[in-house]
N, C-alpha and C positions, 0 to 999 in steps of 0.2 A: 550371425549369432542369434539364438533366441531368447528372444526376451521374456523375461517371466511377471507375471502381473503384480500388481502394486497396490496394499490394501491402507485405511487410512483407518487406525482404531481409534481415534479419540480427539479428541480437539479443545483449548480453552486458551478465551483472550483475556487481556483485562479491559477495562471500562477507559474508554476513550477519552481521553481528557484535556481539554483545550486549552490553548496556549494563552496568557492573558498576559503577554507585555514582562515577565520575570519567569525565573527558572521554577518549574513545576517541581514539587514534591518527590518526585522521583526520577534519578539515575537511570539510562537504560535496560542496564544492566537488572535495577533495582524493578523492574517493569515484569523485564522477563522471566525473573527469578521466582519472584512471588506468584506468576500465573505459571510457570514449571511445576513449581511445586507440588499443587494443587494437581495439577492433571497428571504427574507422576503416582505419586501418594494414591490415588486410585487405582494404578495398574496392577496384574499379579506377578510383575516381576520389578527389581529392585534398578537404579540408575545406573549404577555401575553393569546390567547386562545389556546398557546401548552399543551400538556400536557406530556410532558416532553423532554429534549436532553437530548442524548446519543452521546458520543465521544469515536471514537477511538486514542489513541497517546500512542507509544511506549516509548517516551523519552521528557515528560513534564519537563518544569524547575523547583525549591525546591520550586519558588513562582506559580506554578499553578500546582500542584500538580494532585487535582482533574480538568482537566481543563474543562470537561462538564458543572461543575456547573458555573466559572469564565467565559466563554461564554456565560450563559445562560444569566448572569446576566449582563453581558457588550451587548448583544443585546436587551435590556430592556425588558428579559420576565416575569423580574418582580420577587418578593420574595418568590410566591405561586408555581412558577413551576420546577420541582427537575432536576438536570443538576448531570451528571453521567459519570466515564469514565472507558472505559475496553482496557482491554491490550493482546491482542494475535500475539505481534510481527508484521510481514507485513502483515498479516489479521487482525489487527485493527478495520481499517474502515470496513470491511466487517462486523466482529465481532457486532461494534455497528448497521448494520443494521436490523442484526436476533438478534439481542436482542429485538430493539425497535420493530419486527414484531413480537414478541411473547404475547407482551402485545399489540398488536393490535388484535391478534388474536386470544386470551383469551378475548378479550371486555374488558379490564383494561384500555383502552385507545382510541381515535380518531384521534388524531393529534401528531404526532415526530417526532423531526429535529435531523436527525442520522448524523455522518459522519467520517470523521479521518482526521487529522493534524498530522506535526510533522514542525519542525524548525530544523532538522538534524545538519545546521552547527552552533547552539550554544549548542552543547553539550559540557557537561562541559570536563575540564582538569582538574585530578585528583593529587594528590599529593601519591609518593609511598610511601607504607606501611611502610620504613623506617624512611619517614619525620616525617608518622602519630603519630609513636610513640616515636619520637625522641619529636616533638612539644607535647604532652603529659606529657614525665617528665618535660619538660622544664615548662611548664603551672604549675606543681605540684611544682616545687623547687621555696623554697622562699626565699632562701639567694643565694650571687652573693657564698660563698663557695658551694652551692650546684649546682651551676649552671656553675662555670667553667670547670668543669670536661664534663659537657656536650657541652661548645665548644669547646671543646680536640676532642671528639668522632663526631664532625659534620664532613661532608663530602659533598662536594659541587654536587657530583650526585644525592643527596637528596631532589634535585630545579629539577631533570628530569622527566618531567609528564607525566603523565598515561594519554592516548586517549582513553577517556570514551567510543566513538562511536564505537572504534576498538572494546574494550569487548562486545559491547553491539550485534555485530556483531561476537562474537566468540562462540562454543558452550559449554560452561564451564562441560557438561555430558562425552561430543566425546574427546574435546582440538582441534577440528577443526574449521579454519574460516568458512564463508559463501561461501567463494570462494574454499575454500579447498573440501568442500561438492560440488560442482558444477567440479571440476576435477572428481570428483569419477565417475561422470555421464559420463565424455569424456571418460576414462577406459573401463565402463563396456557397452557404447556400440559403443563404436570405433568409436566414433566423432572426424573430424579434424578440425586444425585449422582454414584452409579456410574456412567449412564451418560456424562455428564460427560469422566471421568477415563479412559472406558474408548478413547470418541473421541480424548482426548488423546493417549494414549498407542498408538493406534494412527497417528496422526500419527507421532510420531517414530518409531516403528517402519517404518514405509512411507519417511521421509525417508532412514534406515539402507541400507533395502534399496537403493535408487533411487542412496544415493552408491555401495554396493558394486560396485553393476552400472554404472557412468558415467554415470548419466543427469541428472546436472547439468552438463554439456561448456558452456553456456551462460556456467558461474561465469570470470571473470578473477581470478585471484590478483591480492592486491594488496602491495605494499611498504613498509614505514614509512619513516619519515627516521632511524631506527638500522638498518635491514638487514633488522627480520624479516619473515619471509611469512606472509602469513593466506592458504591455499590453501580452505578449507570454512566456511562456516556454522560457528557454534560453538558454537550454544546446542541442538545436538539429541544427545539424551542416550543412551544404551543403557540406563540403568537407571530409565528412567521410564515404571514399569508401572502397574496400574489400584493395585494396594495400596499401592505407594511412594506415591501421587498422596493415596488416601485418608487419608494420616499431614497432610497440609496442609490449614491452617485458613482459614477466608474471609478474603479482604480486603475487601468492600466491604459487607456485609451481616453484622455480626459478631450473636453468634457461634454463628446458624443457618444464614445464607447459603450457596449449591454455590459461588461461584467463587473461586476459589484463583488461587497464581497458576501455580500448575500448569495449570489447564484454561484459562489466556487466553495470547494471544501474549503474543510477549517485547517488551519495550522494546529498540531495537536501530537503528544502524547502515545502512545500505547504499546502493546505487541501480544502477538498472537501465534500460539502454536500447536503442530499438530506431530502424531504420534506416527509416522509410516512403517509397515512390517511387508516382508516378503510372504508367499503362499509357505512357504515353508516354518516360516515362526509363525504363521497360525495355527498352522493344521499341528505343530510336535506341542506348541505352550497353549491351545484349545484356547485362543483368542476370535473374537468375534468384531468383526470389521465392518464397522458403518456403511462404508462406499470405498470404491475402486478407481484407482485415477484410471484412466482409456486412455489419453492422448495430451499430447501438450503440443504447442507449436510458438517459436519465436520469429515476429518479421521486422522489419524496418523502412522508413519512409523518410520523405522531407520532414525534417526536423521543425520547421516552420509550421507544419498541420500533425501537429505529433500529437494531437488528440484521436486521430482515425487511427493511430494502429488496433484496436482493439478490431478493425474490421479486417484489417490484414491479415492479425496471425488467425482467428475463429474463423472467416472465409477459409483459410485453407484448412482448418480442421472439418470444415461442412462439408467439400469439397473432396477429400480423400475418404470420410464416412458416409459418403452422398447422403447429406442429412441437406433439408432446410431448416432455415430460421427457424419453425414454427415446429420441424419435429423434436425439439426439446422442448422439455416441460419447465424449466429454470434456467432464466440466464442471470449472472451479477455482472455488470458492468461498473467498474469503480469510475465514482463520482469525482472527476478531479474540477469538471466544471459542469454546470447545467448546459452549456453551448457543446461540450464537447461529447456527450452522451447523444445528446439530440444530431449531433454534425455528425454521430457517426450511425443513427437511424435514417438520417436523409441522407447518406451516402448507397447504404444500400436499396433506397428507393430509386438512386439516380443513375439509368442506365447506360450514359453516357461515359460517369464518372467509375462505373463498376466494367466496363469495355476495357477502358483507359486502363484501369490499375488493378481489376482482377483478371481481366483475360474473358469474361461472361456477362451473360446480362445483369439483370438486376435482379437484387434476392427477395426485393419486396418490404412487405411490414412487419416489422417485428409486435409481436401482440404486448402491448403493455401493461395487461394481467401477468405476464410471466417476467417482466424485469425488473430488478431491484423490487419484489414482490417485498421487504420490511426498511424500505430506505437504504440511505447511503451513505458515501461518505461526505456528501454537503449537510447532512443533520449527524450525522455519527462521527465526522470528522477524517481525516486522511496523514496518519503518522505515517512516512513514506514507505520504510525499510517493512514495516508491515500491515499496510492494503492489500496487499497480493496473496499474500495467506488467511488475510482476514475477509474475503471472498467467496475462497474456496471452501472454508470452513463454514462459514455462515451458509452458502450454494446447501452446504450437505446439510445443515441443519434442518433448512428450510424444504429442502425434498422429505426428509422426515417425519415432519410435519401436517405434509399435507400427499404423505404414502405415494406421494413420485416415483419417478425412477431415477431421468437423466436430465443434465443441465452442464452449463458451461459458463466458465469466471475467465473473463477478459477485462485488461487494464491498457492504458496507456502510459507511455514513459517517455519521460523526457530525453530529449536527444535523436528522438523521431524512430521509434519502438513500440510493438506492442505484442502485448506477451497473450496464451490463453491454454486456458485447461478444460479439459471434459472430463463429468467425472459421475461412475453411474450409483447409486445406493443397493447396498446390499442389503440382502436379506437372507442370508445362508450361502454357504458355499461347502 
């Protein structure tokens, strides 16, 4: 089968918004609607002539279960166009973009609004298995004699709740956190804490520079249902340098462990989407397309070091374009920890380690002029369901910017995954 190329006309996210201990302002749903909106409303063609959304979200609420289709339909694309959601952890949104390129690329389709959402801080609080089945008899017993017995046996720790987000962040295969997998990385290759905190903080320093200068034009302010505006990301700091960083203590390996939650993203808010069209609804609706996806690749690994996939899947994209590291002009690697970005630059320097699990030697140094060139997701924050489009989107922005051509957006996923896309900037076609 020939595959036909895949153009990316537009892109807008909303402003990243961190989680602070209660449920944020906005619904997921409520996320992606508002930054839909906006970037539809610009186009010259109307919602109703998509031909399908695709969502990624990791943790939709019991009322929007499917939430591709509940966006479709809250951006009025009407009841003829099919709204879908896929789930691959922090590659989410990535996930929904090589879906929808597939059925662009099959001719199944000319027009899809892919992306990923998540609402992180209303993830639910769960009741322990105790309660569960404590409130169980209770619901079953229909006389108070069958039912006293059961307030004999209550126990008031059975009101202690389970934080959904926590599991949903743990690896229920391994019994390791996400953070506990990102230790593994400082072990096996002798990462310290300084440096750590020093990538941290050059994260939100670079995130600073990047809003000073405009280079998030991408972001949609969003609006609550009391009036106010969230116009920026909110969790990127001015005052989080390598020493302020070294005052915080581990969370997941106490009380020797490097990761903090200084050096890991933030729990947060967002979503981000982009506009995909076939060469065919460019060339007949004289639409004009930023950049071009190339290639995608999905790999997999011990779940234990699930921060290196991002070297797995982009190794084998470098590999089948015989590109190196360095013949791209941008790379995004999403920030899920400052260990785990860095574990997967000293992977590709260790050629031991790239024998073992690529098949070749070592790929070297990656130039750190060209990665995460405006910060990450440790200053910009990491809503899971969509990182992975908020990547590739920011990739293309940032080639534009600064009259690039090509670059490549790889993530890590939990479960011992990692996803990547190349993607080159147009300038006519």
């Amino acid at each position: 089968m020939a595959f036909e190329p895949v153009y990316l006309i537009d892109g807008a996210r909303s402003p990243f918004l961190k989680a602070r201990n209660a449920p944020g302002p906005f619904s997921a749903s409520d996320l992606a609607v508002q930054t839909g909106r906006e970037l539809l409303l610009r186009q010259p063609f109307a919602p109703t002539e998509l031909d399908e959304v695709v969502i990624g979200c990791a943790a939709p609420s019991a009322d929007e279960t499917n939430i591709g289709r509940v966006i479709a339909l809250r951006l009025g694309c009407g009841d003829r166009v099919p709204g879908w959601t896929v789930m691959r952890n922090c590659a989410s949104g990535m996930q929904a973009l090589d879906s929808a390129a597939m059925g662009l690329q099959t001719g199944r389709h000319d027009l899809v609004l892919a992306g990923g959402v998540d609402a992180l801080s209303r993830a639910p609080l769960l009741f322990p298995d105790e309660m569960v089945h404590w409130l169980a008899q209770w619901n079953q017993a229909r006389t108070w004699s069958q039912r006293l017995p059961l307030l004999r046996r209550f126990r008031p720790a059975y009101f202690k709740p389970v934080i959904g987000l926590l599991k949903g962040l743990s690896d229920p295969v391994i019994g390791l956190s996400m953070g506990q997998t990102a230790e593994n990385l400082v072990h096996r290759f002798g990462l310290t804490r300084e440096q750590l905190d020093a990538y941290a903080a050059q994260s939100h320093a670079r995130a600073l520079a990047a809003r000073d200068r405009g280079a998030f034009d991408e972001i949609v302010p969003l609006v609550d249902a009391k009036g106010a505006l969230y116009a920026d990301d909110d969790g990127v700091r001015a005052d989080s340098t390598p020493e302020k960083l070294a005052r915080l203590k581990p969370v997941f390996d106490k009380p020797y462990g490097n990761i903090t939650a200084g050096n890991s993203s933030q729990v947060t808010d967002g979503a981000a989407l982009l506009l995909l069209a076939s060469e065919r609804a460019v060339r007949e609706r004289g639409l004009r397309p930023i950049a071009r996806i190339v290639d995608a690749q999905w790999s997999a690994l011990d779940p234990a070091v699930m921060g290196l996939g991002p070297v797995h899947a982009s190794s084998a994209i470098l590999a089948r374009r015989n590109l190196g590291l360095n013949d791209l002009d941008l790379w995004e690697i999403n920030e899920a920890f400052a260990a785990q970005v860095l574990g997967c630059l000293a992977a590709w320097r260790d050629e031991s380690w790239c024998r073992e699990h690529l098949g070749r030697g070592a790929l070297g140094d990656l130039d750190m002029d060209r990665l995460n060139v405006d910060g990450g997701a440790i200053a910009q924050g990491h809503p899971v369901g969509a990182s992975g489009a908020r990547i590739v989107l920011h990739l293309v922005r940032a080639l534009q910017a600064r009259g690039l051509r090509r670059g490549m957006a790889a993530i890590c996923i939990g479960g011992g995954q990692g996803g990547a896309m190349l993607v080159e900037r147009c300038e006519g076609i």
